[in-house]
KOLKOL-825025 format. One line per 5 residues: number of its first residue (from 0); for each residue x, y, z of N, C-alpha, C. Coordinates in nm, 4 decimals, always signed. Each point is the difference from the previous one (the first is absolute). Example, Ala and Ser with C-alpha at 12.3 -4.5 7.8 and 13.67 -1.06 7.14 Angstrom:
0	+1.3190:-0.5690:+0.7800:-0.0890:+0.1190:+0.0000:+0.0900:+0.1200:+0.0000; -0.0350:+0.1050:-0.0720:+0.0820:+0.1190:+0.0060:-0.0770:+0.1090:+0.0730 .
END
This chain:
0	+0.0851:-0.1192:+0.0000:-0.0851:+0.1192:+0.0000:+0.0888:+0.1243:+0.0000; -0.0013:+0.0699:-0.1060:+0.0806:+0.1482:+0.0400:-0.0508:+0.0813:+0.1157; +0.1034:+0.0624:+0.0198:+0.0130:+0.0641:+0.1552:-0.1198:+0.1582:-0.0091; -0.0411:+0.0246:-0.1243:-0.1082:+0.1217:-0.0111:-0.1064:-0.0601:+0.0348; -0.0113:-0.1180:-0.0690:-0.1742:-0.0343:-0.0148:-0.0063:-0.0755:+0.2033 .
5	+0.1045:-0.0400:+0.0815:-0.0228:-0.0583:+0.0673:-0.0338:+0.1323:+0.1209; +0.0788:+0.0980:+0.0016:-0.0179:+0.1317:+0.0441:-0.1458:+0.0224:+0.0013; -0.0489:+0.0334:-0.1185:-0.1491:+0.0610:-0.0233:-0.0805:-0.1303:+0.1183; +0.0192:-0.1408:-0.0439:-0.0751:-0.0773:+0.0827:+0.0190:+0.0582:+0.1683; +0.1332:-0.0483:+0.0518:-0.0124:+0.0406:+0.1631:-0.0273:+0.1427:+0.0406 .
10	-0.0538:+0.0906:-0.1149:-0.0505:+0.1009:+0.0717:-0.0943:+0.0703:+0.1228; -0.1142:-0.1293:-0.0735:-0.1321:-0.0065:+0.0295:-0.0043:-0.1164:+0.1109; +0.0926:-0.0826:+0.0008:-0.0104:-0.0810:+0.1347:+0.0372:+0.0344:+0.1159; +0.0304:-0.0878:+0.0949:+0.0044:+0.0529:+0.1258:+0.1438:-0.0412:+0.0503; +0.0859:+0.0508:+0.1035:+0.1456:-0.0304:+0.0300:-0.0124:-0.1382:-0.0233 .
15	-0.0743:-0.1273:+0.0649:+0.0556:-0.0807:+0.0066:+0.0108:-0.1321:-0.0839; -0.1604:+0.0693:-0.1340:+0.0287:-0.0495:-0.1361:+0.1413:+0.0519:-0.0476; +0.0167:+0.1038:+0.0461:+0.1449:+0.0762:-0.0971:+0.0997:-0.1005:+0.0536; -0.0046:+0.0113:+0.1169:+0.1468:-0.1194:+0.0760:-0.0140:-0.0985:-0.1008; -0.1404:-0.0857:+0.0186:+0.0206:-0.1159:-0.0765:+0.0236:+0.0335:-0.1685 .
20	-0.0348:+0.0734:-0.0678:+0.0328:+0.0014:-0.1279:+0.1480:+0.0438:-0.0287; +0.0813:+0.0578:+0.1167:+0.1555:+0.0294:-0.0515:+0.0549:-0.1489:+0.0241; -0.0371:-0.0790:+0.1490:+0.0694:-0.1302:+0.0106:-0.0082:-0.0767:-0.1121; -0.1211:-0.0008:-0.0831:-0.0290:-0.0859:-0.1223:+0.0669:+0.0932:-0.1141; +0.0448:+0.0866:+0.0010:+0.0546:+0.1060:-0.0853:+0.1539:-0.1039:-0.0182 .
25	+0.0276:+0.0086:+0.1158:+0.2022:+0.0130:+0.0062:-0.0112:-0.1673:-0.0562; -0.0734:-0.0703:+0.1249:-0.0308:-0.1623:-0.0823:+0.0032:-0.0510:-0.1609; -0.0547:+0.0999:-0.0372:-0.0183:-0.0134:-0.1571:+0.1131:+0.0556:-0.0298; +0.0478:+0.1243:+0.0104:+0.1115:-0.0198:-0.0201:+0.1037:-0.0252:-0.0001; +0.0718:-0.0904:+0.0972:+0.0945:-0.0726:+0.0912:-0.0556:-0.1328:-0.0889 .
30	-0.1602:-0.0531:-0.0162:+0.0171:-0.1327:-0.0594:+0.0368:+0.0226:-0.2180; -0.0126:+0.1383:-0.0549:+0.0499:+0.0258:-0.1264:+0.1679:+0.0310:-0.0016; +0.0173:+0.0388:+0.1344:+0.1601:-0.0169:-0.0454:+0.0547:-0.1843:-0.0159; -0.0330:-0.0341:+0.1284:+0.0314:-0.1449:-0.0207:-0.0349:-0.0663:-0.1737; -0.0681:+0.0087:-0.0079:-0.0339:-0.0282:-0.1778:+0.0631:+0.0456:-0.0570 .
35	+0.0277:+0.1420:-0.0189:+0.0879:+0.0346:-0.0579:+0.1293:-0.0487:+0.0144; +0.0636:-0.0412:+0.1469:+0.1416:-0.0494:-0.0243:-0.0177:-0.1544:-0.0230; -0.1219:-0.0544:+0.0391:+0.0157:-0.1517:-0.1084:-0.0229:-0.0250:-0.1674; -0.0411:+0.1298:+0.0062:+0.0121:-0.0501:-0.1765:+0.1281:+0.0969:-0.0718; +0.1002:+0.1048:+0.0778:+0.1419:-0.0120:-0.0190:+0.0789:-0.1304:-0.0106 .
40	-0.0531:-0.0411:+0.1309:+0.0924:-0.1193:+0.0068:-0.0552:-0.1289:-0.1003; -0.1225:-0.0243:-0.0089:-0.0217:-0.0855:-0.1736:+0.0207:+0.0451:-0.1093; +0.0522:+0.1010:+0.0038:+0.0427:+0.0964:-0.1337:+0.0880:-0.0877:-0.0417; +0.0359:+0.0119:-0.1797:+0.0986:-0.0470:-0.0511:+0.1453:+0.0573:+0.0218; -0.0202:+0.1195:-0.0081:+0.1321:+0.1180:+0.0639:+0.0326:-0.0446:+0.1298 .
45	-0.0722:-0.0608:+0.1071:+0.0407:-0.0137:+0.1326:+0.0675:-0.1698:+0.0531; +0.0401:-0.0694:-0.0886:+0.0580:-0.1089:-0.0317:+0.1376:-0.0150:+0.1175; +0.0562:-0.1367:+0.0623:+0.0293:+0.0167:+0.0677:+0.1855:-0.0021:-0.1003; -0.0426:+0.0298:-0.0872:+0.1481:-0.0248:-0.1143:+0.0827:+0.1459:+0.0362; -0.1021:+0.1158:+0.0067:+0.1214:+0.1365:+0.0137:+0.0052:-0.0013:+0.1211 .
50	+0.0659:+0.0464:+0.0846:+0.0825:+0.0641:+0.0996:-0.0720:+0.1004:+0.0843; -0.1337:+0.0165:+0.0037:-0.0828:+0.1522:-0.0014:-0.0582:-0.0402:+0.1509; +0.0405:+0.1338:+0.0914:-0.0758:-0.0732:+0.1763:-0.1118:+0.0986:-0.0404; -0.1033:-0.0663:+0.0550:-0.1668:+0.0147:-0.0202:+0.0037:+0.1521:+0.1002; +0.0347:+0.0912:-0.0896:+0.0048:+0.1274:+0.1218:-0.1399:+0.0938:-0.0380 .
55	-0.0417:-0.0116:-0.1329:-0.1218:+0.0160:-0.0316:-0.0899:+0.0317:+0.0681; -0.0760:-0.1339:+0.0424:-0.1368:-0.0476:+0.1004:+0.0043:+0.0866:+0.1426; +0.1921:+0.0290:+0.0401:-0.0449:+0.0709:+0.1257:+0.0262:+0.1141:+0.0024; +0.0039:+0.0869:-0.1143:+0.0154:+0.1289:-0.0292:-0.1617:+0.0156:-0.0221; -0.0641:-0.0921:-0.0415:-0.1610:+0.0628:-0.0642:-0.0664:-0.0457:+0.1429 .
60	+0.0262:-0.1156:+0.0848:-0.0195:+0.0527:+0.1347:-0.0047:+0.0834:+0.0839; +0.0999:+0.0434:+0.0017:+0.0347:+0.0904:+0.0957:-0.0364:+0.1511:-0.0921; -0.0178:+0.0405:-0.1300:-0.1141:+0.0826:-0.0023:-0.1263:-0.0078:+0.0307; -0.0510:-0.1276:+0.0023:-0.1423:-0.0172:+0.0288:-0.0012:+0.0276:+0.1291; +0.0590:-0.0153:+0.1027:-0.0438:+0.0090:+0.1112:+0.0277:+0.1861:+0.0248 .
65	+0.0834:+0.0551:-0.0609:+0.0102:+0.1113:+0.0355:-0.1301:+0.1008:-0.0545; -0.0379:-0.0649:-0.1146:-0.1545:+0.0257:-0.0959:-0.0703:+0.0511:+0.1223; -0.0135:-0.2193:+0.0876:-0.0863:-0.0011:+0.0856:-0.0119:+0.1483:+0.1339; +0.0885:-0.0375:+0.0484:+0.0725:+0.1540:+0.0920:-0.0705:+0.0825:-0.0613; +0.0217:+0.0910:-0.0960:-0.0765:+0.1033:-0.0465:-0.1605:+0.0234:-0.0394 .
70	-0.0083:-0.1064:+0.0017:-0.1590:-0.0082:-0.0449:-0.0608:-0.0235:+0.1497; +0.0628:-0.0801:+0.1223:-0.0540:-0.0079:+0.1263:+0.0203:+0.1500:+0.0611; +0.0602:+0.0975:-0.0904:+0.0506:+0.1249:+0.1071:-0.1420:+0.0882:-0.0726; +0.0175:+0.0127:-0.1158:-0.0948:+0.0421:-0.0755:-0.1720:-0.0004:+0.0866; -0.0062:-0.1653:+0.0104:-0.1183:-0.0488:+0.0661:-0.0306:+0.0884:+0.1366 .
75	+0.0997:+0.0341:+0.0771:+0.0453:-0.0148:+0.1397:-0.0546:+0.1490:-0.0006; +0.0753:+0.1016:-0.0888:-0.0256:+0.1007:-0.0066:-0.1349:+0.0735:-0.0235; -0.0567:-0.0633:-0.0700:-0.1675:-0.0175:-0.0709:-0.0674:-0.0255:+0.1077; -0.0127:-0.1543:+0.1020:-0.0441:+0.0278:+0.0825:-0.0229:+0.1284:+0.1512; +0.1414:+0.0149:-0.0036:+0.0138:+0.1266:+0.0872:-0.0516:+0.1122:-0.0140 .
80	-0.0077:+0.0280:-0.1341:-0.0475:+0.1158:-0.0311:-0.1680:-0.0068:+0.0261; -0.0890:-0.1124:-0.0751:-0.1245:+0.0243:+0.0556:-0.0747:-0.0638:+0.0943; +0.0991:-0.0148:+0.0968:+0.0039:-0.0036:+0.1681:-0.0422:+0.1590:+0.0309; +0.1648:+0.0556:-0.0030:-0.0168:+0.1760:-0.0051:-0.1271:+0.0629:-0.0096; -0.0600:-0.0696:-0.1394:-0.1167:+0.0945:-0.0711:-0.1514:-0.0441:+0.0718 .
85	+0.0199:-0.1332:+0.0875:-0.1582:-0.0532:+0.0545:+0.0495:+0.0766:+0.1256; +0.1124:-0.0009:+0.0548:+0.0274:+0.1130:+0.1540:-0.0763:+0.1188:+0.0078; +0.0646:+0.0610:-0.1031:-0.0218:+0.1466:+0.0030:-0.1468:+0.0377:-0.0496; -0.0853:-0.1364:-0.0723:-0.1377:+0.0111:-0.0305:-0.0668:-0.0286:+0.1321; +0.0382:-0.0705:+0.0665:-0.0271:-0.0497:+0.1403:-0.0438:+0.1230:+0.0667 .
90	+0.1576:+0.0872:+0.0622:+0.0058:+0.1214:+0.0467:-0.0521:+0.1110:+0.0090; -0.0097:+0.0211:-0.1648:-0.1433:+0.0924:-0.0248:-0.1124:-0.0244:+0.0309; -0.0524:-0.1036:-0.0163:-0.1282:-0.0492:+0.0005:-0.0255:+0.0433:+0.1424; +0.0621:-0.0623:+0.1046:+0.0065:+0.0240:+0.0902:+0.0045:+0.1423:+0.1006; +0.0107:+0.1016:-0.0936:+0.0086:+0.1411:+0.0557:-0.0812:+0.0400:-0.0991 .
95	-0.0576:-0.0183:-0.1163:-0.1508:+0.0293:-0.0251:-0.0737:-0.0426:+0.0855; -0.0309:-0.0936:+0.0615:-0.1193:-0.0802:+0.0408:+0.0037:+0.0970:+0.1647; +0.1001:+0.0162:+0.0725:+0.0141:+0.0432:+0.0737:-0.0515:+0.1598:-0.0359; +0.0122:+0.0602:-0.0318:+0.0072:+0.1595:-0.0885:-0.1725:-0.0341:+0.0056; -0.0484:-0.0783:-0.0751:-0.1393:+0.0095:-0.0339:-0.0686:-0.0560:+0.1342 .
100	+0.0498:-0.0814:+0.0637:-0.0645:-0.0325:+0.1383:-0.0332:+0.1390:+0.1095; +0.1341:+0.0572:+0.0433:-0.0022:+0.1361:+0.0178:-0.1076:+0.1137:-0.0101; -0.0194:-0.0154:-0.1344:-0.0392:+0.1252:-0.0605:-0.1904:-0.0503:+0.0572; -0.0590:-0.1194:-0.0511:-0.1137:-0.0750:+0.0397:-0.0773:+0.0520:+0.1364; +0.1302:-0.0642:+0.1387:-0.0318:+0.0361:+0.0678:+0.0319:+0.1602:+0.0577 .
105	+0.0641:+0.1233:-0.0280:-0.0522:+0.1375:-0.0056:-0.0644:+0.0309:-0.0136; -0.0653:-0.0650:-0.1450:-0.1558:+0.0827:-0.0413:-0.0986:-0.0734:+0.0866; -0.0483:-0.1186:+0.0506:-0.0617:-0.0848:+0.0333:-0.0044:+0.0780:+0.1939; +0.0818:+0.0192:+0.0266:+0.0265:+0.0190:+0.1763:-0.0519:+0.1754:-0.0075; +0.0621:+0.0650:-0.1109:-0.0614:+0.1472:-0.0435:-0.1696:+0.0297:-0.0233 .
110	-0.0841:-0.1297:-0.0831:-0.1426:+0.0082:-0.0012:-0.0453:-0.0448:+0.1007; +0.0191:-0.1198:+0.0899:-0.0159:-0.0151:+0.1530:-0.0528:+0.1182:+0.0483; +0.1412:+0.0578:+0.0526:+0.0500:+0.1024:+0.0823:-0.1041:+0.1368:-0.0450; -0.0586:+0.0152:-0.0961:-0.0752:+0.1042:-0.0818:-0.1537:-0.0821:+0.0566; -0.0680:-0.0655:-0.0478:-0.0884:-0.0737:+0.0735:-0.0376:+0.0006:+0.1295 .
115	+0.1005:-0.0259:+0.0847:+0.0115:-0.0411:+0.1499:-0.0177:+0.1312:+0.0234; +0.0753:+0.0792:-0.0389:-0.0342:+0.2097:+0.0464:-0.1289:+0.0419:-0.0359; -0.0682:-0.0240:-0.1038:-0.1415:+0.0360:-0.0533:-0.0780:-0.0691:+0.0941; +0.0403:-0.1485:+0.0393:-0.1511:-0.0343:+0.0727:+0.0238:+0.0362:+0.1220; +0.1405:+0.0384:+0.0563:+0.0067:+0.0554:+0.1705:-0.0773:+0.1438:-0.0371 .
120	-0.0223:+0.0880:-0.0916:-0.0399:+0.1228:-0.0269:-0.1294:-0.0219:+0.0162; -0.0888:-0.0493:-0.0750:-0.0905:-0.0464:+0.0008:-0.0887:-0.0425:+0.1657; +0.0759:-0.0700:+0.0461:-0.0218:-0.0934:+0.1178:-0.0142:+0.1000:+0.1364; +0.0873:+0.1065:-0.0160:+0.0305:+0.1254:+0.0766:-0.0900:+0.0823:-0.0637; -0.0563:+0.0586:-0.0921:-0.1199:+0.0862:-0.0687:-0.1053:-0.0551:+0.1064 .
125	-0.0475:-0.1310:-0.0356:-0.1659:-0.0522:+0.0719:+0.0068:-0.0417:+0.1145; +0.1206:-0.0234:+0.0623:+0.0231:+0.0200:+0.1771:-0.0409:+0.1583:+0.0710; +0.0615:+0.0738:-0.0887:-0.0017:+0.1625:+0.0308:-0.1137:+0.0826:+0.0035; -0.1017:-0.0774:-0.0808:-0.1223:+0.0941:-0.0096:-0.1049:-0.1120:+0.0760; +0.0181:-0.0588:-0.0008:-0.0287:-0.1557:+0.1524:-0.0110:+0.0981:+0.1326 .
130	+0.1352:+0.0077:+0.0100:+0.0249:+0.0454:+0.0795:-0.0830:+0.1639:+0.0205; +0.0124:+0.0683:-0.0867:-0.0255:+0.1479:+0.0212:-0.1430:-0.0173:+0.0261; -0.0981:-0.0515:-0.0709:-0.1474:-0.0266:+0.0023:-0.0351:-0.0322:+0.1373; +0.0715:-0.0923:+0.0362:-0.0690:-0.0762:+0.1409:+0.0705:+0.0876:+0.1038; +0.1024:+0.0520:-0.0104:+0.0069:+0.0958:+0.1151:-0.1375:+0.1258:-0.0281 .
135	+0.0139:+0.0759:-0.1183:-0.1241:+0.0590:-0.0468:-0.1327:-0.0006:+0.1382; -0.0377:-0.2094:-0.0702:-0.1189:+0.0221:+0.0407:+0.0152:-0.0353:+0.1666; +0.1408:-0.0405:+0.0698:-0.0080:-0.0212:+0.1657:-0.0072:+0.1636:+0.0482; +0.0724:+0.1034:-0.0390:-0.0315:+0.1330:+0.0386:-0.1344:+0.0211:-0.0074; -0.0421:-0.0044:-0.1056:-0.1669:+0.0244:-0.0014:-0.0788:-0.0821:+0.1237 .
140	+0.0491:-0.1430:+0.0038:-0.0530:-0.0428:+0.0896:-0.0372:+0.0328:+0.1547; +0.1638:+0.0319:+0.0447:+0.0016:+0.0399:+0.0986:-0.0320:+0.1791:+0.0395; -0.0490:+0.0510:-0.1132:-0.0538:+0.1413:+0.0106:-0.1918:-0.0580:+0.0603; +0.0240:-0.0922:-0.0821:-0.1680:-0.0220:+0.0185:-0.0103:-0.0529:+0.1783; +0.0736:-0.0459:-0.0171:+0.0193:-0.0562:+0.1737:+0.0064:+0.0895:+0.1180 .
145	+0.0925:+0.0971:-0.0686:-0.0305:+0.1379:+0.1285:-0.0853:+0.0585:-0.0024; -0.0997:-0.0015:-0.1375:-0.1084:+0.0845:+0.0176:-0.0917:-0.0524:+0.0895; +0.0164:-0.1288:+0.0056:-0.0955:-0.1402:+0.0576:+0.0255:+0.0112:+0.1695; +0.0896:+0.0081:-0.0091:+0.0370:+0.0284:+0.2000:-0.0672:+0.1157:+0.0196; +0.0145:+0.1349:-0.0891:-0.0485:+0.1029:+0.0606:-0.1099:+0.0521:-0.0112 .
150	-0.0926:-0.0959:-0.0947:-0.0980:+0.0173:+0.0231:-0.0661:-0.1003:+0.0984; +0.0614:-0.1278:+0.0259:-0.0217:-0.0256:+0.1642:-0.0129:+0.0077:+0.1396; +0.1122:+0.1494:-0.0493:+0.0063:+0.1029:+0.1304:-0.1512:+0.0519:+0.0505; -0.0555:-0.0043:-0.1385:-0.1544:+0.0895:+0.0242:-0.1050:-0.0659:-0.0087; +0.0357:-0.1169:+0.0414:-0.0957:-0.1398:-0.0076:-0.1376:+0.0610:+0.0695 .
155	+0.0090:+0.0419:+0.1263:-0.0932:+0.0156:+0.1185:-0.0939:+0.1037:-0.0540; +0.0728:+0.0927:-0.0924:-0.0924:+0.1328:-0.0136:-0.0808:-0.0303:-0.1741; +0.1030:-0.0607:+0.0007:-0.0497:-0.0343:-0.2004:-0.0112:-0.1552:-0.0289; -0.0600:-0.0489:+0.0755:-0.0465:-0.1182:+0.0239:-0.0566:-0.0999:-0.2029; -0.0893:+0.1186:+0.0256:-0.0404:-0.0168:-0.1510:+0.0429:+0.0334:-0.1366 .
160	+0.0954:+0.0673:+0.0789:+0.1028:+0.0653:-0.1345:+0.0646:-0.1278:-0.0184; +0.0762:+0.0274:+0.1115:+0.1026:-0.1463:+0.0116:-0.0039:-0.1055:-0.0729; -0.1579:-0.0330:+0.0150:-0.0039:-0.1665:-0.0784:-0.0357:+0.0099:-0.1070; -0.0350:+0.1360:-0.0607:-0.0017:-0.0163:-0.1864:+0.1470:+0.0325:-0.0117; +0.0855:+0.0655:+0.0490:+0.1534:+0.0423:+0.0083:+0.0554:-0.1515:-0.0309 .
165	-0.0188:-0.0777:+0.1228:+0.0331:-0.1419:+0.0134:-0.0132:-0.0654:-0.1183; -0.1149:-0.0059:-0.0737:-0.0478:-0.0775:-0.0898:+0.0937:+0.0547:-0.1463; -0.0182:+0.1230:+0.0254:+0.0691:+0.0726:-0.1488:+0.1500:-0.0369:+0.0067; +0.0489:-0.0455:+0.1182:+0.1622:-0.0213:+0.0437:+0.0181:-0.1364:-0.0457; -0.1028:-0.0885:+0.0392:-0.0263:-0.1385:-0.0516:+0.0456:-0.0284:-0.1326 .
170	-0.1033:+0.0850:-0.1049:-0.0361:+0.0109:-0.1514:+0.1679:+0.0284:-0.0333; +0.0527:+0.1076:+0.0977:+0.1461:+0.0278:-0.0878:+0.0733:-0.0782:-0.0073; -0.0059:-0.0742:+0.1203:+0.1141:-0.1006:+0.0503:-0.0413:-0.1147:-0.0869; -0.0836:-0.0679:-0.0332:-0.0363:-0.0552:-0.0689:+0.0513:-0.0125:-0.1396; -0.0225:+0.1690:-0.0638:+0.0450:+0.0167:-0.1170:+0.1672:-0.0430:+0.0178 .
175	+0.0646:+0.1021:+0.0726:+0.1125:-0.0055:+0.0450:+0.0711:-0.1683:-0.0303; -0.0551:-0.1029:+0.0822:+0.0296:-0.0817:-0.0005:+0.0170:-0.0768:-0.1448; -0.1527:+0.0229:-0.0547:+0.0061:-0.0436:-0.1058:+0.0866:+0.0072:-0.1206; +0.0161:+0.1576:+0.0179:+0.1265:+0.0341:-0.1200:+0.1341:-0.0305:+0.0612; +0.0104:-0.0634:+0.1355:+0.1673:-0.0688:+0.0198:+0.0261:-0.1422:-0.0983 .
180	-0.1451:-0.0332:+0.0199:-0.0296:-0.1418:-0.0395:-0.0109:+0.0220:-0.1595; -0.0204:+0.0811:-0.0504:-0.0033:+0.0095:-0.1473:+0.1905:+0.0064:-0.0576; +0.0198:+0.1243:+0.1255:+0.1671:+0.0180:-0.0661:+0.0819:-0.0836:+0.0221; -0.0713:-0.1261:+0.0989:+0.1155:-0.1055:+0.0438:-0.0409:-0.1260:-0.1281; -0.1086:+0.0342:-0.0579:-0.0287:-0.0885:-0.1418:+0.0534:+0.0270:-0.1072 .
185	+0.0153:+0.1513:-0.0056:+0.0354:+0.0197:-0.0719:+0.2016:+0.0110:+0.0083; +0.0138:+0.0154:+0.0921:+0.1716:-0.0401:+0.0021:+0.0117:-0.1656:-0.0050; -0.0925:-0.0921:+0.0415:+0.0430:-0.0873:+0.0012:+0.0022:-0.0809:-0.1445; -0.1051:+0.0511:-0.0849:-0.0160:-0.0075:-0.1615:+0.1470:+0.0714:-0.0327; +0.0177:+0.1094:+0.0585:+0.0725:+0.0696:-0.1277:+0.1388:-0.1046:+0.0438 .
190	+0.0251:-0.0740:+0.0874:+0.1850:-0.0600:+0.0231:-0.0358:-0.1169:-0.0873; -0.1317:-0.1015:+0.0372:-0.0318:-0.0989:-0.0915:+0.0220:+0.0465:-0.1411; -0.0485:+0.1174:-0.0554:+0.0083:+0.0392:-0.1475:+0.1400:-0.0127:-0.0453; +0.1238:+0.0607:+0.0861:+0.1263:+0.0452:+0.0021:+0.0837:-0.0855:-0.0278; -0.0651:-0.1328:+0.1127:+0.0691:-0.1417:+0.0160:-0.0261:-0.0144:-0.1470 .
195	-0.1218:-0.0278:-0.0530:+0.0129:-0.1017:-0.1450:+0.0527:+0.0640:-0.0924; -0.0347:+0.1553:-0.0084:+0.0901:+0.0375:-0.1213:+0.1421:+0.0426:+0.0344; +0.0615:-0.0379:+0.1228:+0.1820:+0.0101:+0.0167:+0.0231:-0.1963:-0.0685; -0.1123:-0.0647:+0.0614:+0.0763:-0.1067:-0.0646:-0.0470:-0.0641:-0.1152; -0.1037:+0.1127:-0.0611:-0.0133:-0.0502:-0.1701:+0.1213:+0.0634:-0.0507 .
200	+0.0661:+0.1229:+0.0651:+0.1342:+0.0779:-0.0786:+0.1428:-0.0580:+0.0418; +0.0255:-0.0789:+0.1007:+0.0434:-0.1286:+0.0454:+0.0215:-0.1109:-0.0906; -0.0881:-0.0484:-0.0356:-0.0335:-0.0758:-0.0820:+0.1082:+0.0180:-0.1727; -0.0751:+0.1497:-0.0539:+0.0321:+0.0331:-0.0998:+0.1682:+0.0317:-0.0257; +0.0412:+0.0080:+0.1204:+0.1035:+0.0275:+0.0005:+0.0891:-0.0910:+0.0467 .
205	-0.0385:-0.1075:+0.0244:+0.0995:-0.1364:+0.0122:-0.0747:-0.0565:-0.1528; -0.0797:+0.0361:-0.0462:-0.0012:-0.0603:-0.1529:+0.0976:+0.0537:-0.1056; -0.0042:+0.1369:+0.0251:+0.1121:+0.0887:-0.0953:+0.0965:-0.0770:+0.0144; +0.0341:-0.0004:+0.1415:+0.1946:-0.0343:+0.0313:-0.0246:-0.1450:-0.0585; -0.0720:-0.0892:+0.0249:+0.0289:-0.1289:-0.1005:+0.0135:-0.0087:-0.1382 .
210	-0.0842:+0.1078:-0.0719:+0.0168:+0.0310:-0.1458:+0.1270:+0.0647:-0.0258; +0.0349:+0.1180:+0.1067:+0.1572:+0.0171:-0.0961:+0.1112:-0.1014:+0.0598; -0.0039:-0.0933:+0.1314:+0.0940:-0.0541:-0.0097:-0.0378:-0.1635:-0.1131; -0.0820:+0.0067:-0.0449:-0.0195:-0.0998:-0.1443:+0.0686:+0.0590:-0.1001; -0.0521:+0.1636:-0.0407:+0.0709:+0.0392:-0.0688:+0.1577:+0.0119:+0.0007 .
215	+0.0916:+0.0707:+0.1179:+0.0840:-0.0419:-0.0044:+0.0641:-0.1390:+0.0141; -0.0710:-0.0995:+0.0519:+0.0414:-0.1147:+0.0094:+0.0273:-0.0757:-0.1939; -0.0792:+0.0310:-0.0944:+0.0016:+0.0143:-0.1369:+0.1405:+0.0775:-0.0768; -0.0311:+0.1327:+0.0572:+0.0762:+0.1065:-0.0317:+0.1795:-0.0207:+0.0071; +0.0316:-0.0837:+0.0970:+0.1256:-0.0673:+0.0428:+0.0067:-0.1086:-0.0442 .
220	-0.1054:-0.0997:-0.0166:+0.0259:-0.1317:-0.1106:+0.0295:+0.0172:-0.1431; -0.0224:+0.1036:-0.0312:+0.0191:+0.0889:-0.1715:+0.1291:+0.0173:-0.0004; +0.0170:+0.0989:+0.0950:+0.1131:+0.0946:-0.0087:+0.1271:-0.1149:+0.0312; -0.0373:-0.1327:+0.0740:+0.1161:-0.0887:+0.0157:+0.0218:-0.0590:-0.1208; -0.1221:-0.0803:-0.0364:+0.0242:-0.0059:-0.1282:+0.0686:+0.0286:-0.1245 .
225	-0.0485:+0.0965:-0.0191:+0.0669:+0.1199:-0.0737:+0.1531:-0.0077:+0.0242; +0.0240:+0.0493:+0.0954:+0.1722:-0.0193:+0.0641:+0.0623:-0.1543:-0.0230; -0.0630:-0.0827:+0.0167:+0.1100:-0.1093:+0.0001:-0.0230:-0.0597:-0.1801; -0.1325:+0.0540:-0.0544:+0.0270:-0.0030:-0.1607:+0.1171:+0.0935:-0.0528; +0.0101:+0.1301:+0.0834:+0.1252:+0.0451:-0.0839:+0.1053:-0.0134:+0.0508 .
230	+0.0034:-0.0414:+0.0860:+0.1444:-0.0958:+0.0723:+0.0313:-0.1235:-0.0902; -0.1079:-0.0544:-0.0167:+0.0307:-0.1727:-0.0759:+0.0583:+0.1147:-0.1699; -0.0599:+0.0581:-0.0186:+0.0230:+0.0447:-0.1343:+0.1393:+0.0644:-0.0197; +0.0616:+0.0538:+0.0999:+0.1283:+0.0369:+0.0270:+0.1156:-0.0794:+0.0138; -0.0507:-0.1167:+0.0648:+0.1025:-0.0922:+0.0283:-0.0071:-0.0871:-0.1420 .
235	-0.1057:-0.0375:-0.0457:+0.0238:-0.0591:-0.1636:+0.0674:+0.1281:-0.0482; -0.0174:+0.0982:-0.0376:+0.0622:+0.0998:-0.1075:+0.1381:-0.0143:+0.0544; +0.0592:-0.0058:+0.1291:+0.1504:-0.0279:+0.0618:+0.0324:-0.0923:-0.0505; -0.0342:-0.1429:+0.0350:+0.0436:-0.1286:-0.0290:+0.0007:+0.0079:-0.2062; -0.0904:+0.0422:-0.0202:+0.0100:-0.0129:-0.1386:+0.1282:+0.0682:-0.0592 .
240	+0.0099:+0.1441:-0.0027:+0.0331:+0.0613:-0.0755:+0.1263:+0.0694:+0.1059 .
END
């Protein structure tokens, strides 16, 4: 087999087809020299009538093996080199993936962090006016209450005042009560409301982060791709040419 066409073959294989195709390389040729020096020696010229020491056979030996030498350094070198070239594809890869991991979680801990501030804003808004209302209506309350003692003061003389007073104090307190009981429905609706839509936006937002880390999870299978096609394409255009 000439030494071009056997080249092009171990390109595409792997080190340890290559090992085996140089051992069967030198074999073949170590078993064509031998042929060659037995059919010197059945030669008619190689007769044991002249005087001639068979120095021939180990001169074309001992180039063959030096052939061999060069073609194992050749080999040796070839392999080394796209060792080098899967390293340094390695390496990169490896500080992209890192670079893009990085970057993922910034934006990802950044929309959190934006979220988590809107619904503490939020959460602090309908505590605050909770709050302001029902103090509101306990002042009122307790205005109605002093009016209620002091017109108790005058129980004895306004006897009859008193108990439509009483009754009208009733009606307020009543109301009073009622609208605690409305604003405590209505705060207790509005956190229930808060709860489902923080964790329908919860939700939406651990869906995003799964879609772009798909996307980048894609986005880096390409881009490796890509890289070790023009790596393989580099190291043939080396080895070739």
């Amino acid at each position: 087999m000439p030494p071009a066409r056997a080249q092009k073959r171990t390109i595409g294989s792997s080190p340890k087809q290559q090992k085996q195709h140089t051992k069967s390389k030198i074999d073949l040729d170590d078993h064509d020299d031998e042929d060659e020096i037995e059919s010197k020696e059945n030669s008619p010229d190689s007769s044991p009538s002249r005087d001639e020491t068979p120095i021939i056979p180990r001169q074309g030996k001992k180039r063959g093996a030096e052939d061999h030498g060069e073609f194992n350094n050749e080999m040796q070198k070839m392999l080394e080199c796209f060792g080098a070239d899967i390293t340094k594809t390695l390496v990169n890869k490896r500080k992209r993936l890192e670079q893009f991991t990085q970057n993922s979680l910034k934006a990802s801990n950044k929309k959190v962090e934006e979220i988590w501030k809107m619904q503490q804003v939020e959460r602090g808004k309908l505590h605050s006016e909770y709050c302001r209302q029902v103090t509101t209506v306990f002042n009122q309350w307790e205005a109605d209450l002093e009016k209620t003692k002091e017109q108790e003061e005058k129980l004895v003389t306004l006897f009859k005042q008193q108990q439509k007073l009483f009754q009208q104090a009733r009606v307020v307190q009543s109301q009073r009560l009622k609208t605690i009981r409305q604003l405590h429905e209505q705060y207790v609706k509005g956190m229930e409301d808060l709860g489902t839509c923080h964790n329908s936006q919860q939700s939406t937002v651990q869906t995003e982060l799964k879609k772009e880390m798909t996307l980048l999870q894609k986005k880096i299978l390409m881009d490796t791709q890509q890289q070790e096609m023009a790596n393989v394409r580099k190291s043939l255009q080396t080895m070739l040419f």
